[in-house]
C-alpha positions as CSV (number, residue, x, y, z in Angstrom):
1,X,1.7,16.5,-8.9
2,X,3.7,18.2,-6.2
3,X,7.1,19.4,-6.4
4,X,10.2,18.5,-5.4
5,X,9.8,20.8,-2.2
6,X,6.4,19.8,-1.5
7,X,7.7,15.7,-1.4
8,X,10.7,17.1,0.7
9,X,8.0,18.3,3.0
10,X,6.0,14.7,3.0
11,X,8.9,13.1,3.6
12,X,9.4,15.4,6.5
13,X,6.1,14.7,8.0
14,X,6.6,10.8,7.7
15,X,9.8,10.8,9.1
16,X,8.4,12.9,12.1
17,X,5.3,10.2,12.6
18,X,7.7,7.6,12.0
19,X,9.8,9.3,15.4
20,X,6.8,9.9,17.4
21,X,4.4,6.7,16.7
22,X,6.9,4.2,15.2
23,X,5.8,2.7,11.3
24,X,4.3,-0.7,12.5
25,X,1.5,-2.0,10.3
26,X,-1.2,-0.4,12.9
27,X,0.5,2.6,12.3
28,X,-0.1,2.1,8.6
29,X,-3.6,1.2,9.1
30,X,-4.2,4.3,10.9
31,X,-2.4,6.2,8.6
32,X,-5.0,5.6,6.0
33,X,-7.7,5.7,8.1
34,X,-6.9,9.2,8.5
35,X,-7.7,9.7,5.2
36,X,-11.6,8.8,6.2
37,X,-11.2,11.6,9.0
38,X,-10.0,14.1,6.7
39,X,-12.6,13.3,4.3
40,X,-15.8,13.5,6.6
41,X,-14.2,17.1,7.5
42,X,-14.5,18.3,4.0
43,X,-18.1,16.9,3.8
44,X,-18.7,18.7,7.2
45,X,-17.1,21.9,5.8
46,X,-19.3,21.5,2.7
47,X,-23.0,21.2,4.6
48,X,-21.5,24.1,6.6
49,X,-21.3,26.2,3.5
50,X,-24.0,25.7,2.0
51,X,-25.9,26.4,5.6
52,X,-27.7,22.1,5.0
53,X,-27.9,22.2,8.6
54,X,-31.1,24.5,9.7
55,X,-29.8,24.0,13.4
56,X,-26.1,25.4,12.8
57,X,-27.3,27.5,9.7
58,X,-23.9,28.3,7.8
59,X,-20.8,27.5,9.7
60,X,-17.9,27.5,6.8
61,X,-16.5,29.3,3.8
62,X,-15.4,27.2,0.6
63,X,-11.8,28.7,2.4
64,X,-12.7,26.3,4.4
65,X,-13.9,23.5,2.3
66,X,-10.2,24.5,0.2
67,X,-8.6,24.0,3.5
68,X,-9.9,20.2,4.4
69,X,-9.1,18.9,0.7
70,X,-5.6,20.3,1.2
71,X,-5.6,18.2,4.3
72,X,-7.2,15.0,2.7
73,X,-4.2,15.9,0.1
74,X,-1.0,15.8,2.8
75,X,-2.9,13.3,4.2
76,X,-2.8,10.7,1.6
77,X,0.4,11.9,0.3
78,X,2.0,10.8,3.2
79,X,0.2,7.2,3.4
80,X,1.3,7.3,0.3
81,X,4.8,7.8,1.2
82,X,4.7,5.0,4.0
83,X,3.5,1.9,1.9
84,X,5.1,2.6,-1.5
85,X,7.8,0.6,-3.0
86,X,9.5,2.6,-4.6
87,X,9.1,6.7,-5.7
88,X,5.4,8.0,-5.3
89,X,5.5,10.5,-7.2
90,X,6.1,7.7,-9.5
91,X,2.5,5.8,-8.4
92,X,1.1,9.7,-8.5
93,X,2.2,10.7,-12.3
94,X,1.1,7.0,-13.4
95,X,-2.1,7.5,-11.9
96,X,-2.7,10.7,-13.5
97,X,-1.8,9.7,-17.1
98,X,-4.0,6.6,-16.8
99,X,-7.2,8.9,-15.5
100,X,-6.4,11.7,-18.3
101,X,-6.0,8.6,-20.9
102,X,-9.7,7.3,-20.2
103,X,-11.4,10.5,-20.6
104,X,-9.1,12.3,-23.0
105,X,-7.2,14.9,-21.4
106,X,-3.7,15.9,-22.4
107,X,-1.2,17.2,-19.5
């Protein structure tokens, strides 16, 4: 989960995209569309480190790769921050116990 500092800093980036590109429901939509962006990145960071692609050879580190899941993270903590009712760290800790609860892991 992230901490109190790291939500401040969500919160920070939603109010920001909130300023610049208002928080109407395309706004939302695209929001979590991002999240499809972000995750063809890491999949493009991942075929460049393993070299998949004969014509590029290999393009990326797993720095790299590191890099893009830390942005698919920000970027669905803050669509998560625009649509939920109530705290998300809430929805996140939830979310967590009921994935560690099905296949046995204690936090």
């Amino acid at each position: 989960m992230l901490n109190p500092d790291q939500w401040k800093t969500i919160y920070g980036l939603v109010g920001w995209l909130d300023r610049e590109n208002g928080c109407s429901q395309q706004e939302i939509c695209l929001r979590l569309l991002k999240l499809s962006e972000e995750a063809g990145e890491v999949a493009q960071a991942w075929i460049g480190t393993v070299g998949q692609n004969p014509r590029k050879g290999t393009t990326h580190t797993r720095a790299d790769v590191c890099e893009e899941l830390c942005d698919v993270i920000v970027t669905a903590a803050v669509a998560l921050v625009s649509i939920a009712d109530g705290n998300p760290d809430d929805f996140l800790a939830a979310k967590l116990d009921k994935i560690a609860a099905r296949v046995g892991v204690t936090g």
